[in-house]
C-alpha positions as CSV (number, residue, x, y, z in Angstrom):
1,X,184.3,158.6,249.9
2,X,182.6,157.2,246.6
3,X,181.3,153.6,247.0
4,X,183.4,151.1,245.0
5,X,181.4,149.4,242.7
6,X,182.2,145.8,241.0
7,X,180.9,144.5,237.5
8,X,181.1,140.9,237.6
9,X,180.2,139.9,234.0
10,X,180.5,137.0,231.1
11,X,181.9,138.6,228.7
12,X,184.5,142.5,229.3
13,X,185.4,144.0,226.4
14,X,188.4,145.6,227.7
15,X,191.2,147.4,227.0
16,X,194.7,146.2,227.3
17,X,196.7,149.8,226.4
18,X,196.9,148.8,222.9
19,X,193.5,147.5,221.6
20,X,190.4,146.1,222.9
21,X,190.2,142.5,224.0
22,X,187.6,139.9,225.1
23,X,187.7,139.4,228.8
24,X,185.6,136.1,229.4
25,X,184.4,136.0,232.8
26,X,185.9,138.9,234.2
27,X,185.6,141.9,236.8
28,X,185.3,145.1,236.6
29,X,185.7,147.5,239.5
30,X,185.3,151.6,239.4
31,X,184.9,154.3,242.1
32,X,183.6,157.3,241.7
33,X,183.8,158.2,237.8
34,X,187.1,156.2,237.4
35,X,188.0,152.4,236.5
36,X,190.1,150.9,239.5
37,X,190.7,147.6,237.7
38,X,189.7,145.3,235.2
39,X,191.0,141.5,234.7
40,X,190.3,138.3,236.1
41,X,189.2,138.7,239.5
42,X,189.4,141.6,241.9
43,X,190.9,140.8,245.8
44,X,189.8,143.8,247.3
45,X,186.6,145.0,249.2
46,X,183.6,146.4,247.0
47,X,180.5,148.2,248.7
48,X,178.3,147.1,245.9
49,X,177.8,144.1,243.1
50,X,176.2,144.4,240.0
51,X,175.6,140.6,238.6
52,X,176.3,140.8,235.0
53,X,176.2,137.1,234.2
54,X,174.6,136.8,230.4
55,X,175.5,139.9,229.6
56,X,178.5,141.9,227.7
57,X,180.1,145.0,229.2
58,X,181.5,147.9,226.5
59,X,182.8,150.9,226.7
60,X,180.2,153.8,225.9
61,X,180.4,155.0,222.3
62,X,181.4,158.4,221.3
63,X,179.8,160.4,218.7
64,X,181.6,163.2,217.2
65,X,179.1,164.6,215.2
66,X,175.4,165.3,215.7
67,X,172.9,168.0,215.6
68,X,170.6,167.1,218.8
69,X,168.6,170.3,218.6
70,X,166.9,169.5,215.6
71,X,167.0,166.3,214.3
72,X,164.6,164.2,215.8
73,X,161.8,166.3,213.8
74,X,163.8,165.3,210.5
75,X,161.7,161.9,211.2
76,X,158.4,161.0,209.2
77,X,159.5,163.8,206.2
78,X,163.1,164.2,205.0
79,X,163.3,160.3,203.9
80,X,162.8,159.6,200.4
81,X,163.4,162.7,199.1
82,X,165.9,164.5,197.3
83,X,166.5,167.1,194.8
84,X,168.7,165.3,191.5
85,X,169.5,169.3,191.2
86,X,171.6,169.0,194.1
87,X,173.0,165.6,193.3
88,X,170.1,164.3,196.2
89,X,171.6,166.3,199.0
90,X,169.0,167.6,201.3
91,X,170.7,170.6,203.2
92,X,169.9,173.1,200.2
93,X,165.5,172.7,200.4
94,X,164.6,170.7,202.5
95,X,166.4,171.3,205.6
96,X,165.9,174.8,205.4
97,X,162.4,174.4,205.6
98,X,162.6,172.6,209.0
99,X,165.1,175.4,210.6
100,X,162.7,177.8,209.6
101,X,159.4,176.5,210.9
102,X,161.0,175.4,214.7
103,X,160.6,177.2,217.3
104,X,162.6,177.8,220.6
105,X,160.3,175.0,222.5
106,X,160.6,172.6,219.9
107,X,164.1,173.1,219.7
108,X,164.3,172.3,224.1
109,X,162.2,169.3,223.2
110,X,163.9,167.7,220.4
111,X,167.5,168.1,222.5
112,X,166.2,166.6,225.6
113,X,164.6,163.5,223.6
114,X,168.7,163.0,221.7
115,X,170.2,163.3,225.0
116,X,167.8,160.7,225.7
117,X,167.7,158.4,222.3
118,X,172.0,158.4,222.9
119,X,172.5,157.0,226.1
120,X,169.3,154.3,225.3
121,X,171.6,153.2,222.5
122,X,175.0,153.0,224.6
123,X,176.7,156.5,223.4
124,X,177.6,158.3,226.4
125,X,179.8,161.2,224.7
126,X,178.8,163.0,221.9
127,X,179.8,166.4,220.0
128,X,177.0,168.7,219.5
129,X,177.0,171.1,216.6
130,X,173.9,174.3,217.0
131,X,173.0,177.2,219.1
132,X,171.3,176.1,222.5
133,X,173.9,175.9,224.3
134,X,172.1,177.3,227.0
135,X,169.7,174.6,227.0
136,X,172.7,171.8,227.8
137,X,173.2,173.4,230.6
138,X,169.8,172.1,232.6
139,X,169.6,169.3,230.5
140,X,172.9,167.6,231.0
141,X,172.5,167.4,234.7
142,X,169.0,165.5,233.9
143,X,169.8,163.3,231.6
144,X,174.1,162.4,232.5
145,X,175.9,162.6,228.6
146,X,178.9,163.6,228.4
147,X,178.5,166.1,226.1
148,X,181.0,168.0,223.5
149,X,179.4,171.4,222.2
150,X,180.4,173.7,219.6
151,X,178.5,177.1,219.3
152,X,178.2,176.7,215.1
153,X,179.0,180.2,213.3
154,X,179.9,181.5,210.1
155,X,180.6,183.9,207.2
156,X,177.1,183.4,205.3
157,X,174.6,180.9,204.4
158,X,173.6,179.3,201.2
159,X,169.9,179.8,199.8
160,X,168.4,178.2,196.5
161,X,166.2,181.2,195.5
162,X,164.8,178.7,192.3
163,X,165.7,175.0,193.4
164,X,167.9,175.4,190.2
165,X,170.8,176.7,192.0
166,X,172.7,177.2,195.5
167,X,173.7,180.6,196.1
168,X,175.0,182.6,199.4
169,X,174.5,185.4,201.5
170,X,177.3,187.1,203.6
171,X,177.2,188.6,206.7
172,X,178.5,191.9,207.1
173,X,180.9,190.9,210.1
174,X,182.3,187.9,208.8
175,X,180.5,186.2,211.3
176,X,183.0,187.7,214.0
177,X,179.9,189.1,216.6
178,X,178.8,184.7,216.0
179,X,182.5,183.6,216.7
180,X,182.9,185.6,219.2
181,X,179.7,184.4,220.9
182,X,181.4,181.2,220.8
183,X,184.4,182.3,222.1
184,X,182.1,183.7,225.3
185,X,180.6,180.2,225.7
186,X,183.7,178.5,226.1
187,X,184.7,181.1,228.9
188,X,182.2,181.1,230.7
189,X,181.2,177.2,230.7
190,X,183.7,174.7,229.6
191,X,183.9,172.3,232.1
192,X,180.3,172.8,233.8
193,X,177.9,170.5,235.0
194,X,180.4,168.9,237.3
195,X,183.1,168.4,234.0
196,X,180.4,166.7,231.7
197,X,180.4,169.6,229.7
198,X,183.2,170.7,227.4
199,X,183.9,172.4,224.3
200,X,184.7,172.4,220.6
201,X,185.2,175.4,218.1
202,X,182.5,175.4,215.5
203,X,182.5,177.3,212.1
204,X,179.8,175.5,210.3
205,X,180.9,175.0,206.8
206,X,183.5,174.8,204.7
207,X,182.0,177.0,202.0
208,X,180.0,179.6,204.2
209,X,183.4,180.4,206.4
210,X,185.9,182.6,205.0
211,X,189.9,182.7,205.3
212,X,190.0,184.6,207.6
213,X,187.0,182.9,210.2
214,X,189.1,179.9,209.9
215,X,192.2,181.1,210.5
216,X,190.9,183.3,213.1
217,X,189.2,179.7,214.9
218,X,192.5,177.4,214.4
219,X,194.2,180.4,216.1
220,X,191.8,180.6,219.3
221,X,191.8,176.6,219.3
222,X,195.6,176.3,219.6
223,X,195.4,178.9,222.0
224,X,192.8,177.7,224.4
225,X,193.7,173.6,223.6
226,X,190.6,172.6,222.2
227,X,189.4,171.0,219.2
228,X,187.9,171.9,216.1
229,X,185.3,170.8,213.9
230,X,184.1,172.0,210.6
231,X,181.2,170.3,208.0
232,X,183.5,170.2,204.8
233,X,183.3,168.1,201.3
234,X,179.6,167.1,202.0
235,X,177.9,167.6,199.0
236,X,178.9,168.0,194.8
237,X,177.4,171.4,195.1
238,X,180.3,172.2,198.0
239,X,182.8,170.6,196.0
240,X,181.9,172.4,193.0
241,X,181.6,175.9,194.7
242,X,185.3,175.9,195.9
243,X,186.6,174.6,192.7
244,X,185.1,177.5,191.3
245,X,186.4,180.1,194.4
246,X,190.0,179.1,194.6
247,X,190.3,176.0,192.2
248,X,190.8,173.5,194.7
249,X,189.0,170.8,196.5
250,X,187.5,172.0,199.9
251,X,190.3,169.4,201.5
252,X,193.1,170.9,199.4
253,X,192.2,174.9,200.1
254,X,191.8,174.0,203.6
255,X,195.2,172.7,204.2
256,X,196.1,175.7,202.1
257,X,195.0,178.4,204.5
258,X,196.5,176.3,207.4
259,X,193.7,174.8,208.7
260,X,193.9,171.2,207.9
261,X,195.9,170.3,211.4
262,X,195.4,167.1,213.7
263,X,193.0,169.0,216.3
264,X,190.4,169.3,213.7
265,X,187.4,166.9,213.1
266,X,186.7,166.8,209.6
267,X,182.8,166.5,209.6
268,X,182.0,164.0,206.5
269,X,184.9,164.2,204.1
270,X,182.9,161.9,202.1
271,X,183.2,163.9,198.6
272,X,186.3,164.5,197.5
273,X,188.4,164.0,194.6
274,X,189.4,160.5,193.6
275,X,185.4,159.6,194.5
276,X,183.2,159.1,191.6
277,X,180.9,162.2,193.0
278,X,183.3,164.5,191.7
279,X,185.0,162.9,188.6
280,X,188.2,164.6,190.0
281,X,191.9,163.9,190.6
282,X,192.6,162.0,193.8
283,X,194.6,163.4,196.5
284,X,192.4,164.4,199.2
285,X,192.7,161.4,201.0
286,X,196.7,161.5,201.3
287,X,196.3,165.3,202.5
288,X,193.6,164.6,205.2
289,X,196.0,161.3,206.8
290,X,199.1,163.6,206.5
291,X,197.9,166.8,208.6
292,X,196.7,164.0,211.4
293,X,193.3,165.1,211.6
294,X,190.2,162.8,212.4
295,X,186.8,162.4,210.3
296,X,183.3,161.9,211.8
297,X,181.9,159.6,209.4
298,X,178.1,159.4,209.4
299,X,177.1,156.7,207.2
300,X,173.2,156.8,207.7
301,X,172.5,160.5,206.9
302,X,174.5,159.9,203.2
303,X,173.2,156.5,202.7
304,X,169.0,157.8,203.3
305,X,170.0,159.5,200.5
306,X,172.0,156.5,198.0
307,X,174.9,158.2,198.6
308,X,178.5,156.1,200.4
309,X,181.6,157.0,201.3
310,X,184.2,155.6,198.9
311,X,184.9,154.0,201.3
312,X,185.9,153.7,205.0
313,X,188.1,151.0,204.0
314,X,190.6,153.1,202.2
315,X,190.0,156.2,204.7
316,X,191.5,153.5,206.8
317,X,194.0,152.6,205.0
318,X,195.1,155.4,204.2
319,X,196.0,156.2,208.0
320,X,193.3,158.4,208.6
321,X,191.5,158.3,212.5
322,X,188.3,157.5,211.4
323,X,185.6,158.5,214.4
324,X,181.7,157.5,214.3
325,X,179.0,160.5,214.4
326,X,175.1,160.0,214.4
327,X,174.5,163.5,212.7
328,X,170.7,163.4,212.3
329,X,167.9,161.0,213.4
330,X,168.6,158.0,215.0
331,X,170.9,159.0,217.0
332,X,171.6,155.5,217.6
333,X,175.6,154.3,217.3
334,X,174.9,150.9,217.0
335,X,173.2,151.7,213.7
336,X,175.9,154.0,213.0
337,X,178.4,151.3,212.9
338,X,176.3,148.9,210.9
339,X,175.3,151.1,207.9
340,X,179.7,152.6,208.2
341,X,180.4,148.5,207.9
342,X,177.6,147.4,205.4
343,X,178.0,150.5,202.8
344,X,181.9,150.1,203.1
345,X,181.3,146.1,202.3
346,X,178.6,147.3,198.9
347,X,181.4,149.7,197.8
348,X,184.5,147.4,198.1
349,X,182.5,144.5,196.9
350,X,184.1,142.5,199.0
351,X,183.1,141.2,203.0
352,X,186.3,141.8,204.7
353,X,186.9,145.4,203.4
354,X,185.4,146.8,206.8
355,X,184.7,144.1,209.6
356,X,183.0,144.6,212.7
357,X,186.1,145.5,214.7
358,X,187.2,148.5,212.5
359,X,183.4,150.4,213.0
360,X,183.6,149.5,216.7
361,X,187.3,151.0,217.0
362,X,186.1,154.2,215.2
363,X,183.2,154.1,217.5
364,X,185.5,153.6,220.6
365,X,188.8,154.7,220.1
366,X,188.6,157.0,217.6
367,X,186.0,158.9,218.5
368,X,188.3,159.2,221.7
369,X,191.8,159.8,219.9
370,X,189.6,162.4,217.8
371,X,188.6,164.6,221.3
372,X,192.3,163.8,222.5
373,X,190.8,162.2,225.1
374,X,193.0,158.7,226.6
375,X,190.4,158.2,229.3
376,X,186.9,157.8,227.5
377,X,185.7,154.7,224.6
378,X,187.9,151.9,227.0
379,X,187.4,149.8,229.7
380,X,190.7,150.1,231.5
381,X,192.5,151.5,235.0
382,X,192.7,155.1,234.6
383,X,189.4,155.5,232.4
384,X,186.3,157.0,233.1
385,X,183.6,154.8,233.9
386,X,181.6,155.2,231.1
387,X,180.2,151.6,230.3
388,X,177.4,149.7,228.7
389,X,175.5,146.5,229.5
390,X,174.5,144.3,226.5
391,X,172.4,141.8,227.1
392,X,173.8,138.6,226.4
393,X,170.7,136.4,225.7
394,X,168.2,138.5,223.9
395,X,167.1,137.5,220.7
396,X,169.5,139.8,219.2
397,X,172.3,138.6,220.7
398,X,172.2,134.7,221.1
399,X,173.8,132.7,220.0
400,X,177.0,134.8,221.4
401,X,180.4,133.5,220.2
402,X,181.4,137.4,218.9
403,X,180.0,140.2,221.2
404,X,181.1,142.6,218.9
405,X,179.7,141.1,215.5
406,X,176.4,140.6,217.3
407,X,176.6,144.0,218.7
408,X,177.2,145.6,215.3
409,X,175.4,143.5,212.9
410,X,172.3,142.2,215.4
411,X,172.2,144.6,218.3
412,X,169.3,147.1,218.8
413,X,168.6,149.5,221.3
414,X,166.4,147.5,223.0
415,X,169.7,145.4,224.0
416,X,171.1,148.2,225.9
417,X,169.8,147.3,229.3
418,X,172.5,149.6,231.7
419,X,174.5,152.5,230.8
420,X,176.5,154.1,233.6
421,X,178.7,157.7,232.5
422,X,181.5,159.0,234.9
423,X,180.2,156.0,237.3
424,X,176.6,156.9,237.3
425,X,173.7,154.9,236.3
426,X,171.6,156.6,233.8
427,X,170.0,153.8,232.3
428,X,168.5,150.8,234.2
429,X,167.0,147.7,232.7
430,X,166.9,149.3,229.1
431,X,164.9,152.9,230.5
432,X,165.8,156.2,231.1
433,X,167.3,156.8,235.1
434,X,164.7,159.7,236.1
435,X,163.4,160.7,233.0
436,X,159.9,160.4,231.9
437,X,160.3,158.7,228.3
438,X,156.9,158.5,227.6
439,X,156.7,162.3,228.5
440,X,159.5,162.7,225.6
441,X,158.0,160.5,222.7
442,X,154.4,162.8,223.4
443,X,156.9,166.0,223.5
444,X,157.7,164.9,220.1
445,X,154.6,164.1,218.6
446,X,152.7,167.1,219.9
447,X,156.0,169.3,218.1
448,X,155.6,167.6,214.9
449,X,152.2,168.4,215.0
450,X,153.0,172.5,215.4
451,X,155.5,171.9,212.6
452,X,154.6,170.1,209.6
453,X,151.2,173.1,209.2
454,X,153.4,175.7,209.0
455,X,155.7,174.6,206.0
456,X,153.7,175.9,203.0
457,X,154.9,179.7,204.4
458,X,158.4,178.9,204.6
459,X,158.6,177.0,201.5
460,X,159.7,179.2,198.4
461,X,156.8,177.7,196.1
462,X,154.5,177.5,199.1
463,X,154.8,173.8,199.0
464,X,152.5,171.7,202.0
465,X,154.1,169.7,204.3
466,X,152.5,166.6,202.0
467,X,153.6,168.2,198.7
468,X,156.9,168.2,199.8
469,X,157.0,164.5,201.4
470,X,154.0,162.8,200.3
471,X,152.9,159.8,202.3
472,X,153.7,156.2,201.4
473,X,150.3,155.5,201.1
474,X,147.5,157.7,200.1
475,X,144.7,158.1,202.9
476,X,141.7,156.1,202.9
């Protein structure tokens, strides 16, 4: 039988079947990969103790959006820049350019180092949106994540031939031999690696899927019970594009083919109409509370680039289920919910528009309510025992009245010092449970280095890497 394991700790934040709550010098006990109890202090027998005096105990994050396959390598060149062509989105040159020039190693290195970079910053479930689905397999074992994947696939893809303007290319198929790949995946391996895997349906985008991809996907997803997620009103260009297709916003013509229903995970959502991105009629916002669906909001991929959702407040308000996803580099929740609270706070003008325990709910909750999962983002009976250790007296988080105000608005990584998913440890004092770290970061490096030479070919002007990003400073 599993060992029973007992948190004693300052500060719980736990779950009491409604809403978080502070637990102040409380107990937490779990066997196996489930919570037994949480409250004051526990009567039974435990096999083990771990002292968590001075420090808070969380729930792990959930991330329901990120590409881990690729992102890490976004580092040291997309920042800064921006095509005013494309209203500063990046996804029509630049990242491109970075698909293009990775290779299959580079893509097993930059997946292994986000499994890593997650659980380091207390996210111990998280959705992930590419191809390598293969590569989870070995990896997931290793590192411990929970881990939702979607197999992306879709219609055609969108090119800029000029940088003047977007245009697309269509499969023959439809995408149908992609989505049916997908379908394979999820046949063959939801539920491996001991249940830590699991899957999602993933057509990519909203304007490179057609009618009847979609329709095809929300047909297999009712079928099979799982959830869907699709990248929709991201940029003006998007927005524009299905105006001129069907004239309707993306959000509009997707509830008008059927799609728009609660098992879907609206990646973004962040330009629509009533925003002033798109100078258009509002509405969007009512359409996406009233099917019940959830948005992954990923504040710090937008805001790089001066662009904010307008804003998370009234998403809220709205009645939407607003869930937290990390997207691209860092994938780091605790900055996730700081950049979803600060640019909500800029928009609104005002400091109480989105506090500290709305970014930690979406974070929490509903990243959970947005997998239909009851048993992950809580500390309660019943739950998994996926749970973080905050310190309590770094110099992030003293002095510590709020956990959750210094968590969101102080925290770093660094604070993370345990992280334990399904009941096993895999972080210990703030590293990496049987994983060489320093082995990643030189991973890293050495596939930046193979990268950034081989831009100029891919580029369509035969930019260099440094033409493209130029340093901050020149070399001396």
């Amino acid at each position: 039988m599993d060992e029973k394991t007992k948190i004693k700790a300052e500060y719980i934040i736990a779950f009491d079947g409604a809403k978080h709550r502070y637990l102040r010098e409380g107990e937490l006990v779990y066997q196996g990969d489930t919570i037994l109890y949480v409250g004051r202090k526990y009567e039974g027998k435990v096999d083990k103790t771990i002292d968590a005096q001075e420090k808070v105990v969380s729930p792990g994050f959930v991330s329901t959006h990120a590409h881990l396959a690729a992102s890490p390598l976004d580092r040291s060149f997309i920042e800064d820049q921006g095509c005013p062509q494309f209203y500063y989105s990046g996804l029509y040159e630049y990242l491109p350019i970075l698909r293009e020039v990775m290779d299959p190693e580079m893509h097993q290195v930059c997946l292994a180092y986000s499994l890593g970079e997650l659980l380091r910053g207390g996210t111990t479930t998280v959705v992930e949106l590419g191809t390598n689905g293969q590569d989870l397999l070995s990896l997931i074992p290793l590192f411990g994540n929970r881990v939702y994947y979607g197999h992306m696939y879709r219609s055609g893809q969108w090119y800029t031939p000029d940088g003047k303007q977007v245009l697309y290319r269509w499969t023959e198929d439809d995408g149908k031999e992609a989505m049916d790949q997908a379908f394979a995946f999820v046949e063959e391996h939801e539920g491996d690696c001991g249940g830590l895997l699991r899957c999602v349906l993933s057509p990519a985008q909203v304007d490179t899927c057609s009618e009847e991809l979609l329709s095809k996907t929300q047909e297999e997803a009712r079928k099979r019970g799982l959830r869907v997620t699709l990248h929709t009103s991201q940029s003006v260009n998007e927005f524009q594009e299905m105006l001129r297709r069907h004239g309707k916003t993306p959000i509009a013509w997707l509830r008008n083919i059927g799609f728009l229903q609660s098992n879907v995970i609206l990646g973004h959502a962040i330009i629509i109409g009533g925003t002033s991105w798109t100078n258009y009629p509002p509405g969007d916002l009512e359409m996406i509370a009233e099917s019940g669906c959830s948005v992954a909001h990923a504040p710090w991929v937008f805001g790089r680039r001066g662009i904010a959702m307008e804003s998370f407040f009234k998403y809220q308000r709205a009645g939407i289920n607003m869930s937290l996803g990390t997207d691209t580099c860092p994938q780091n929740m605790i900055q996730a919910m700081r950049w979803a609270a600060v640019l909500s706070k800029l928009v609104e003008r005002r400091t109480e528009a989105t506090v500290a325990r709305d970014v930690f709910n979406a974070a929490t909750l509903g990243g959970a309510k947005a997998l239909g999962r009851e048993d992950i983002g809580r500390l309660c009976p019943g739950a998994k025992a996926d749970i973080v250790l905050f310190s309590g007296r770094s110099m992030n988080m003293v002095p510590l009245r709020d956990p959750v105000k210094n968590i969101v608005y102080n925290a770093e990584m660094e604070d993370v010092e345990s992280v334990i998913v399904g009941g096993r440890i895999v972080v210990e004092e703030g590293r990496l449970k049987g994983v060489d770290e320093h082995g990643l970061t030189r991973k890293l490096q050495e596939a930046g280095n193979r990268m950034w030479p081989r831009m100029a070919a891919h580029d369509r002007v035969g930019r260099s890497v440094d033409e493209l990003s130029p340093l901050s400073f020149e070399p001396l």
